[in-house]
N, C-alpha and C positions, 0 to 999 in steps of 0.2 A: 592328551597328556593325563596320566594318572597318578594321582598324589595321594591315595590309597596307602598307608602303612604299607611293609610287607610283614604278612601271615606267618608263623614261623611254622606252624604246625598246617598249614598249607603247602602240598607238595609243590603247586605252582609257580608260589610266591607272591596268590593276591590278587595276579594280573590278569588272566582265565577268565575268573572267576565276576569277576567287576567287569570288564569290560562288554560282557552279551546286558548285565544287567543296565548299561545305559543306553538313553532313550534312540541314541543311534545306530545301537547294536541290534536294538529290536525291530526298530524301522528296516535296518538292511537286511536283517533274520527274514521279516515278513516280505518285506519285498523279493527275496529270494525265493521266498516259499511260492509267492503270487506270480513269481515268470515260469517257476519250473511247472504249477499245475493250468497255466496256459498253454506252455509249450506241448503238454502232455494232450488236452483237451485239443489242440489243433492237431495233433499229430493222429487222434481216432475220428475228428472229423475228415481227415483227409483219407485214410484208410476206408473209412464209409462203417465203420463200427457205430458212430452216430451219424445219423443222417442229417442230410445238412437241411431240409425243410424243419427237424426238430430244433437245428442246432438257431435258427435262423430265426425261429418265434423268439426265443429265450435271449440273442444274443444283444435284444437291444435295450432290454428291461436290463441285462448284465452291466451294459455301457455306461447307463444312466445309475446304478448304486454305484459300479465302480468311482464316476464322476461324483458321486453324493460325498464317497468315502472322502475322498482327495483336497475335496474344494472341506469338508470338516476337518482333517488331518492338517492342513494348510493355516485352516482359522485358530485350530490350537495349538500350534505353534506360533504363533502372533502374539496371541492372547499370555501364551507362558513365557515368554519372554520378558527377560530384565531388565 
């Protein structure tokens, strides 16, 4: 819900505009952003444009920050909460 005035000199009326700016708009922005350049990164390993001994050193060092990301993403939002 957004309780944002509306803008008047905003062609959108406010609503556009505010809503990427909050913290669930960015989370689902980057999460968006983080499946399409998965999907992409499997789709040239599977091509063989990377090779999968390359892809195979990298992908567990990958698994493990992703995990770092998630379990701190998780902790700040605990923490920021009211």
């Amino acid at each position: 819900m957004n309780l944002e005035p509306l803008n008047s000199d905003n062609k959108t009326g406010g609503k556009a505009g505010s809503e990427i700016r909050t913290v669930g708009g960015v989370a689902r922005a980057l999460a968006s952003l983080t499946i399409l350049a998965l999907a992409a990164i499997a789709i040239l390993v599977v091509l063989d444009v990377i090779p999968r001994a390359a892809f195979a050193e990298v992908a567990t060092k990958t698994a493990m920050i992703a995990g770092i990301c998630v379990v701190s993403v998780v902790a700040i939002g605990f923490l920021t909460r009211r």
